[in-house]
C-alpha positions in Angstrom: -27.6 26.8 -2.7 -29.3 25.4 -5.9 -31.7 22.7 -4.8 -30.5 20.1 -7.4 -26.5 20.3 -5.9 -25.5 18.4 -2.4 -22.5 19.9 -0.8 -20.7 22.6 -1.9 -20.9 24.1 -5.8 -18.1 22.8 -7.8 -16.3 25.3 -10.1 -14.2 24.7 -13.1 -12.4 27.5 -14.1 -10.5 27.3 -17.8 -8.1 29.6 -18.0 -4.3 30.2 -19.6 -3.3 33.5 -17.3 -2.1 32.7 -13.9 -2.4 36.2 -12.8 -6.9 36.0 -13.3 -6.4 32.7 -11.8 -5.4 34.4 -8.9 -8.2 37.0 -9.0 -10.6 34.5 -9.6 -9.8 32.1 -6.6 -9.4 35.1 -4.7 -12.7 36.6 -5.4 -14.4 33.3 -4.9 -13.1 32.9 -2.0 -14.4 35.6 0.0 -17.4 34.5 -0.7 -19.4 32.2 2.2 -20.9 30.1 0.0 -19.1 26.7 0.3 -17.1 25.7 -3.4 -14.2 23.7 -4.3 -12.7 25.0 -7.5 -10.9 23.4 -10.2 -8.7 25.2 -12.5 -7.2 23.9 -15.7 -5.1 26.2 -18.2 -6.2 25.2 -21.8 -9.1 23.8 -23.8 -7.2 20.7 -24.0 -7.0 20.2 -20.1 -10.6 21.0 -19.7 -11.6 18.4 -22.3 -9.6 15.7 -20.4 -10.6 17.1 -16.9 -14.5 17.2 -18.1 -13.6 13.5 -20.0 -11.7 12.1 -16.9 -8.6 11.5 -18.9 -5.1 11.8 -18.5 -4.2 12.8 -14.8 -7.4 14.0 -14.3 -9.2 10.1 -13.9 -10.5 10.9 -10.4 -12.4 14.5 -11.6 -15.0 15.2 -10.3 -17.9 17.1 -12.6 -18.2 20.9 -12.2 -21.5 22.5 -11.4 -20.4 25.4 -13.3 -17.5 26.2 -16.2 -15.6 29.8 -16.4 -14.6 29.6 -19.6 -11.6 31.7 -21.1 -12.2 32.5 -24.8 -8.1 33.0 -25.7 -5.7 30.2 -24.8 -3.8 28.0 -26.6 -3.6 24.1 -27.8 -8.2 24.3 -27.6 -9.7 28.1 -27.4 -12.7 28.1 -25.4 -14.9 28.6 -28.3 -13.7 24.8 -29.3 -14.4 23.7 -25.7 -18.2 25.1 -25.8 -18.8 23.3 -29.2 -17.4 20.1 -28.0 -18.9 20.7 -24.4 -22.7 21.5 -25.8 -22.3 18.7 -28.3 -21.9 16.0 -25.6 -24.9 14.3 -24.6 -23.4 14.1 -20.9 -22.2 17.2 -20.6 -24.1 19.6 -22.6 -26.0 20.7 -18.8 -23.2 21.9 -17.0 -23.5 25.8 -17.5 -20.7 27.9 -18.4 -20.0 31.3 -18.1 -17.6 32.4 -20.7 -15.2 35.2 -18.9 -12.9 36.8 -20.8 -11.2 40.1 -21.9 -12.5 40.6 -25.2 -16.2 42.5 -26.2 -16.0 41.8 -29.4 -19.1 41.6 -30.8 -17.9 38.2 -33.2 -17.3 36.9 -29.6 -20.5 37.8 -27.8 -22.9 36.4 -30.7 -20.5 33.6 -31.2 -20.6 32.3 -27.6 -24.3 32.4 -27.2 -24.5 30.6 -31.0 -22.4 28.0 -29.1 -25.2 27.6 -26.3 -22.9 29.7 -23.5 -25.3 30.1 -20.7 -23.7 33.5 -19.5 -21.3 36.0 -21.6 -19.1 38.4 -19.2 -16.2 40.5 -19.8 -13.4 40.5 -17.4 -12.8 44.6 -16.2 -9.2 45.7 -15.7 -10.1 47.0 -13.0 -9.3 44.7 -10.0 -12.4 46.0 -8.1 -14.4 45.6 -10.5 -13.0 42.3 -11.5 -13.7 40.8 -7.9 -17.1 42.3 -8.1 -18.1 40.3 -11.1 -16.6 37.0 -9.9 -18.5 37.4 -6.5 -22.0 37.8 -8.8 -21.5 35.1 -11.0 -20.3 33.4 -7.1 -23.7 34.6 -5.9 -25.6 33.7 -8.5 -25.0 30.5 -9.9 -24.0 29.3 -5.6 -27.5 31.1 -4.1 -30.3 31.9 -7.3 -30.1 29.5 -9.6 -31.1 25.7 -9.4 -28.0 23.6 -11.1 -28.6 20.3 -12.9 -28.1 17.4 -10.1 -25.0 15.6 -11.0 -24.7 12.8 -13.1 
């Protein structure tokens, strides 16, 4: 585990479609590195989740944010803008993951400051296989920020 996170990773995962919810928790959790994960299901929520507001008072600050690009109310592209802008925020990293490899996307993400662009396979193989390296990565290689 990164040197600069005690206990287990924290993952916040935005995301509109219950379905790679699923996946996602599912792939996560056959990992053995030790996570609690978060899951909101719009920009919106994350913004309040990330800001503490609303029901989400007693949030705790993600290590790492999978970021949907499509949802509605707040698009992920408005979360990284608003996310990378904020002085407390702006070190979490976050892995935009989402179906579309549009270029505008890809170029547009990174322009935002996303730390890690990665397109979600239909296959569900495949799928779980991505989830497990960002897992793997982000939960074994890489040192996080130590929380605020």
């Amino acid at each position: 585990m990164g040197e600069g996170t005690p206990g287990p990773v924290r993952i916040l995962v935005v995301d509109d479609d219950p379905g790679d919810v699923l996946m996602i928790e599912e792939a996560l959790a056959d990992s053995d590195i030790d996570k609690v994960i978060d899951v909101v299901g719009d920009g919106q929520e994350a913004m309040e989740f990330l800001h503490r507001r609303g029901r989400h008072t007693d949030a705790q600050r993600p290590d790492v944010i999978l970021l949907d690009l499509n949802m509605p109310r707040m698009d992920g592209r408005q979360v990284l803008g608003e996310v990378k802008q904020d002085e407390d925020l702006r070190t979490i990293p976050i892995v935009v993951l989402t179906t579309s490899n549009a270029d505008t996307d890809v170029v547009g993400s990174y322009t935002l400051q996303a730390n890690a662009y990665v397109t979600k396979p239909i296959d569900l193989d495949d799928f779980n296989d991505v989830v497990r390296r960002i897992d793997e990565f982000f939960g074994r290689v890489v040192v996080l920020p130590k929380r605020a």
